[in-house]
Steps between C-alpha positions, in 0.01 A plus 500: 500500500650815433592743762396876505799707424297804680493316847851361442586877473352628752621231725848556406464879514433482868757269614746738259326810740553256838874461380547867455350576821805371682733692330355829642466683815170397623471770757569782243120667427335731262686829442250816488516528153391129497218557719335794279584217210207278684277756517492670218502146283204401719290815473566467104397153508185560690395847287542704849572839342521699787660279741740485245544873454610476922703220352684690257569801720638282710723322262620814371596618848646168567787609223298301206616677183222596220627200270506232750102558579428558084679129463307334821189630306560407210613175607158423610304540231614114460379415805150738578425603136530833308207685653693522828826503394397810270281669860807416683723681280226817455486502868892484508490842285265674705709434767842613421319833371330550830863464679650754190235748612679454848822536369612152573742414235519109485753289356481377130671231506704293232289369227553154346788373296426445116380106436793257415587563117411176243282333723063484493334509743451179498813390525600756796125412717610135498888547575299721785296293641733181498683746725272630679351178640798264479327279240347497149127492492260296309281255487118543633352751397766656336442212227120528533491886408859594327405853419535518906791349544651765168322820691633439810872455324490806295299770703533370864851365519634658171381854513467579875719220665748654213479850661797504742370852718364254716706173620312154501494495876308837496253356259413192645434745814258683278335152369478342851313802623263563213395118513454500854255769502280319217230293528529174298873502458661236742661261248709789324580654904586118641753464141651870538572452851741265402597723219563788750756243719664370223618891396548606904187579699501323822242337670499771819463778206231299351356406846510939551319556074236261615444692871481869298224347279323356818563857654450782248305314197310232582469255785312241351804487218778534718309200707524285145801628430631378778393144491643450140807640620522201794420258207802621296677536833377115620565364139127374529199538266309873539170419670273788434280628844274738432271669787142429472295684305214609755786700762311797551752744675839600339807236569631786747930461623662225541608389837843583590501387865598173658135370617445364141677183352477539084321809346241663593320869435309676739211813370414688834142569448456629883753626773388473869481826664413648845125500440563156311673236637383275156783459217436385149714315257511334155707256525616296177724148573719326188491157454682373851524844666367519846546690811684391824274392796382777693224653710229784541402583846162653357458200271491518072237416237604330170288533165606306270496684122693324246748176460521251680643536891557315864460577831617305818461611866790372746373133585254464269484368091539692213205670342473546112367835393307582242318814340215608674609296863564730851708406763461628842866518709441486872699744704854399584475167345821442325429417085606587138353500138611532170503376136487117393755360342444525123210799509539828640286651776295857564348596820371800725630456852250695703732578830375624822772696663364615841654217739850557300691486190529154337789288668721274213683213556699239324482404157257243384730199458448308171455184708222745658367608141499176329302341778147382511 
């Protein structure tokens, strides 16, 4: 039976990315210019005009010259399409005259060198990307759909990969970022993660791209972001997890603090005051998150809104939760709740703060988790 060349590639590419990996400084992160890189690839990608005009000031102050930002947008018009390459780059004039009018003179920058004489584009888009991934491409649909496999040579990897006012390092920055913030995209962001190790992006810079999308664009994609990075990372198959459909209040933060084992997000809805003592939360689990065993002295209500969910009480068996099911925590009884292991969970904790401030304990064990 023959084997799929595309898989084979992939495969390959990522390993190639793994092997790269240990050649570099994993501690080193994104530079500043780097970080305006993310953002203004993902507001591009996502059609976020003025988010992106912040963006751009911001570049520009970051020491981003004018032909640096005219390549990144150009660059991806391959990637989002011409309509917001083109708004991107109308946005990127308005801009720079804006700052003109405030007499801030920014750097030009060095335009591209001329392409390499007696070669097509053909020719120089496949020398390209041989290079740029480690390995020639075919196979799949490459074979399926040549005039692909020929437009991606010549005007991807020949005429913009050919441009040399950006290096390939830079570019696969740009790439990573824009495919991050769209929907839809997870096979092309899983292979040029491996891309962007193979030519020198860490896994800790990585790690930080994916936590600015999360942050600034889009928490949802930074959340799916992230799990296809711990594929590539995990050399295991990307699963996709998707929160259910019927979550009726925004994702919210994501939990930074030790009470929560895996990821979690948290939408404050209510915050208990002096003639309030009641808190509200939106709480949404990923697949296997939960929170450490703890306590209310005023006791907590559970409703159950989306996924699938558990909750145990010290002593006692595990409870599924479902959509539409309440749970009612006694006071000072020790217990914890969270996600299943293959769906993820949403909930509103309804917390009654008058006897005290919730009390957290160890981490759920995953003996603890993984019993009945």
């Amino acid at each position: 039976m023959k084997k799929n060349k595309i898989l084979l590639c992939v495969c390959m590419l990522i390993y190639s990315g793994m092997f790269a990996q240990t050649k570099t400084d994993s501690t080193i992160l994104l530079s500043s210019k780097e970080r305006s890189i993310v953002l203004i690839s993902a507001y591009t990608a996502q059609g976020n005009m003025p988010k992106l005009q912040v963006a751009l000031n911001d570049g520009l102050n970051e020491g981003l010259t004018i032909s640096e930002i005219k390549e990144m947008l150009v660059q991806l018009y391959a990637y989002a399409g011409f309509p917001r390459s083109l708004n991107a780059l109308n946005n990127l004039m308005a801009v720079l005259e804006e700052r003109k009018k405030k007499s801030i003179n920014d750097a030009a920058g060095r335009e591209p060198s001329p392409y390499p004489a007696r070669k097509t584009m053909l020719q120089a888009g496949t020398e390209n990307q041989t290079k740029l991934i480690g390995i020639k491409i075919g196979g799949g649909v490459y074979e399926f759909a040549p005039a692909i496999d020929q437009f991606l040579k010549e005007h991807l990897f020949g005429a913009i990969f050919g441009r040399d006012n950006l290096d390939w390092k830079t570019r696969e920055i740009i790439t990573i970022a824009a495919l991050a913030a769209m929907e839809g995209a997870e096979p092309q962001l899983r292979s040029h993660f491996g891309v962007g190790m193979y030519n020198g992006i860490t896994k800790n810079q990585l790690a930080e791209l994916v936590t600015i999308i999360e942050k600034e664009v889009s928490p949802k994609r930074g959340m799916v972001s992230g799990q296809v990075l711990q594929a590539v990372i995990n050399q295991k198959p990307y699963t996709p997890v998707t929160m259910p459909d019927e979550a009726v209040f925004p994702i919210g933060q994501k939990i930074d603090n030790n009470n929560f084992s895996g990821t979690a997000w948290l939408k404050q809805l209510i915050l208990s005051d002096s003639s309030n003592q009641t808190a509200v939360g939106n709480v949404t689990f990923e697949p296997g998150a939960r929170t450490n065993w703890h306590l209310h002295p005023g006791g907590q209500i559970l409703l159950a809104t989306g996924g699938l969910g558990y909750y145990q009480e010290k002593g006692s068996p595990k409870r599924l939760l479902r959509k539409g099911d309440v749970v009612k925590c006694p006071p000072n009884v020790p217990h914890w709740h969270g996600a299943s292991h293959d769906q993820p969970f949403i909930q509103i904790a309804i917390t009654n703060n008058q006897n005290g401030v919730t009390v957290w304990m160890q981490p759920v064990t995953d003996n603890e988790y993984n019993s009945n």
